[in-house]
N, C-alpha and C positions, 0 to 999 in steps of 0.2 A: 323333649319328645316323650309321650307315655310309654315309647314303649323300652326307654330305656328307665324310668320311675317305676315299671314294671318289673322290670327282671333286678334292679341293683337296687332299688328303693329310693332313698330321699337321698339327692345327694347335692341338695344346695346349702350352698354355706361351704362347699370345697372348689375348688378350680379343675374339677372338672367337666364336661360337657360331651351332649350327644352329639356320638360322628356316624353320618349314616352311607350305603353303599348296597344299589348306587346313587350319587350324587341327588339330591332329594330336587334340584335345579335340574332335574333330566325327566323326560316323559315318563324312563322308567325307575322313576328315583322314591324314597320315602314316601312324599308325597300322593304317590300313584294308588291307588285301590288293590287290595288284591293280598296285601303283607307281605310280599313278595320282594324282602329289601333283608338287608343287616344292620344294628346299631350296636353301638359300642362307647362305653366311656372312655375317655382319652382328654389330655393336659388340653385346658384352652387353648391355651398359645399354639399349639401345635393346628389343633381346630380352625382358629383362625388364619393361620398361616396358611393351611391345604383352602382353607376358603378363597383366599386371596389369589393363591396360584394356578385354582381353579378357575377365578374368573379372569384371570390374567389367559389363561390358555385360549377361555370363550372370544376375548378380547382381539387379541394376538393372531389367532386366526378366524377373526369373522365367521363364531359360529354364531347363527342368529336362531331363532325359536324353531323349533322343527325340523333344523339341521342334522343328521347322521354324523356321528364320530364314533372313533376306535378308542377303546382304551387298552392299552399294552402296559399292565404292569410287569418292574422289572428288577431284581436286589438292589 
């Protein structure tokens, strides 16, 4: 993502990668217009993992395109 090559610079060739919020897979995610998100570098694995669990959630509970959901983050 630029706009993490922006702020941390060049960082291929390491294991990390951009993790954005919210969810760039949500209307109002990355994606969206506006800059209106946060990105962050963090270990792939981990990246990938939130990726997975996230779609397992989408999954899991039938959320389909244009669906409302809550996100309750919690320690």
């Amino acid at each position: 993502m630029a706009t993490c090559k922006d702020v941390w610079g060049d960082y291929s060739g390491t294991k990390l990668q951009c993790d954005e919020y919210p969810f760039a897979s949500t209307k109002e995610g990355a994606a969206a217009p506006g800059n209106r998100f946060s990105a962050r570098l963090i270990e792939g694995t981990d990246n990938e993992t939130g990726g997975r669990r996230l779609n397992d959630m989408f999954t899991l509970n039938r959320i389909l395109n244009g669906d409302a959901f809550y996100v309750k983050i919690t320690p």
